[in-house]
N, C-alpha and C positions, 0 to 999 in steps of 0.2 A: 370320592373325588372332590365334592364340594370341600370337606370339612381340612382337606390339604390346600385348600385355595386352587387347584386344577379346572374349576368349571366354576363360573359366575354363580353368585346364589341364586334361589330360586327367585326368590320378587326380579332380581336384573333378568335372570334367564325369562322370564312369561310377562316382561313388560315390552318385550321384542315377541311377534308374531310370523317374524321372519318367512312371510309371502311375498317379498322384493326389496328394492334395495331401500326404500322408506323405512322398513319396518324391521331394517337389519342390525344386527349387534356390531355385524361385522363391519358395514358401513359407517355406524355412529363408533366406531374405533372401541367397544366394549371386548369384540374376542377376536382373537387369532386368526380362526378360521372357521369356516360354513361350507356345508354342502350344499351346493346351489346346481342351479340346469344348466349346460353349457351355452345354450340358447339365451343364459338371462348374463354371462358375462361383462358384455360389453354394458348394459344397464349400468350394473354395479359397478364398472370402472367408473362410466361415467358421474356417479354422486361418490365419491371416492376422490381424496388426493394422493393419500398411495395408492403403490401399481401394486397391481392385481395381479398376483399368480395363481396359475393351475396345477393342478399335477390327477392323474388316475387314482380310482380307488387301492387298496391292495389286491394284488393276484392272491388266488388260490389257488386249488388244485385240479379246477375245471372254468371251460368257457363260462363265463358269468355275465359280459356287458350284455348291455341292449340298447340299442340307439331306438327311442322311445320317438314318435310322432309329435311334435308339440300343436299339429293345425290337422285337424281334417276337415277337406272339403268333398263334399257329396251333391248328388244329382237326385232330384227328389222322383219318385218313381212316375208320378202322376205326372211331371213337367212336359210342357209340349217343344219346349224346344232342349232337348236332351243333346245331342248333337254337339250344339253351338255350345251349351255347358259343358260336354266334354270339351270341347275345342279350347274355353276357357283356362281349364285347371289344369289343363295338360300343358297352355302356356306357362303357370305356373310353376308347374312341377319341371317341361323340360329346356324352358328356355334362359340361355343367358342373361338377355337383357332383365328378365324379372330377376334373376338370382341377382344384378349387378344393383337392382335396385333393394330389393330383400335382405340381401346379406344371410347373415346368422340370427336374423333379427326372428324368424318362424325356425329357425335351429341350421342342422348341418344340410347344405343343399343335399337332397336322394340321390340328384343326378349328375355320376362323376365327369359326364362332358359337362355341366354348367359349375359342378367345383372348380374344373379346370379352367374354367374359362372365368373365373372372377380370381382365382385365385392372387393373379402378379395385382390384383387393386384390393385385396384385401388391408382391413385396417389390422395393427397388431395384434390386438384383440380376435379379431377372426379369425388370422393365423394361428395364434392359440391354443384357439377353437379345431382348427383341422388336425393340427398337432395333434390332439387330445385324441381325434376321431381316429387319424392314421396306427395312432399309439394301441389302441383298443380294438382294430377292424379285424382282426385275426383272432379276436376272441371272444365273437358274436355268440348269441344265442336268439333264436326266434322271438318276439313279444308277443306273450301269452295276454288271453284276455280278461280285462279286469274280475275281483273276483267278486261276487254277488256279497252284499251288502259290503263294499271295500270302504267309501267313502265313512258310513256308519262306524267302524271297524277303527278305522284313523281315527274319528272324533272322540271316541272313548277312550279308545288307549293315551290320549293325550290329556283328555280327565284323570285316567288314573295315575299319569305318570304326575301330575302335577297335586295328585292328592299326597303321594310320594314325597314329591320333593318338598312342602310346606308340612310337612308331619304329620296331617291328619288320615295317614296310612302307612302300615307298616310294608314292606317289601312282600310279606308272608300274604296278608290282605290284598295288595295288590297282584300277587298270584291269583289270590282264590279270584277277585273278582274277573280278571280275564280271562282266568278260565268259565267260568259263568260267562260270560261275554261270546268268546265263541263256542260254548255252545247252545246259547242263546239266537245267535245269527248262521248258525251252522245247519236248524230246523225254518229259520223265516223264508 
């Protein structure tokens, strides 16, 4: 796809680290389009003078989405006042007035009476955002838990793809090496 001019080369593609909209391709007008967290839209509208569209990934032939947590808060076991922490995050999680201050900014509100209730003051971007959620809610799947060495697992595959893409690996090598990769992290 490079060699047709369809994807940036590689030095443009990995001189973007595209972890927000600073460090976006898509931002600095290099590419088309980015998959990003529906949580980080409004971000990127904002360092952005074009508008910013969304659209769902492709359907297949089974449930697939997963509306993923971007914030979790917790009560630490030892805490003496647990209670009041609940009381806390449960403001959080079930109240209007925080979701009116929150927004989309920690993602899609959990709770459809506080969607409901911010909904007629949402900005266009948020609305969007619900769009997106209404679009996909019917074809949920549970979120499973991450999987042991995941993080590890990212950082390499993205060495290898990048050994890839500057030619000091062939596609064949880049096989062999993730396979060695997980099953390297498959025994840790």
């Amino acid at each position: 796809m490079r060699a047709e001019g369809l994807i940036p080369d590689a030095e443009t593609t990995y001189t973007y680290t595209e972890d927000g909209p600073d460090s976006s391709a898509l931002v600095s007008g290099v590419a088309a389009i980015a998959l990003i967290w529906s949580n980080q839209a409004a971000g990127y509208q904002a360092a952005m003078t074009d508008e910013l569209g969304m659209t769902t990934l492709p359907v297949g032939g089974e449930d697939s989405y997963v509306i993923q947590m971007s914030q979790y808060l917790g009560i630490n076991n030892a805490s003496q006042n647990k209670e009041a922490a609940a009381l806390f995050i449960n403001f959080f999680v079930t109240s209007p007035e925080a979701g009116a201050i929150l927004e989309t900014n920690r993602g899609v509100p959990s709770s459809p009476v506080v969607r409901q209730a911010i909904a007629e003051q949402a900005t266009e971007m948020d609305a969007a955002v619900y769009r997106i959620y209404d679009a996909v809610a019917d074809r949920m799947i549970p979120q499973g838990p991450n999987l042991p060495n995941d993080q590890e697992f990212v950082n390499e595959l993205d060495l290898i793809g990048q050994q890839v893409a500057f030619g000091e690996a062939t596609v064949d090598e880049a096989a062999e090496a993730l396979q060695a990769l997980i099953e390297r992290l498959a025994v840790k």
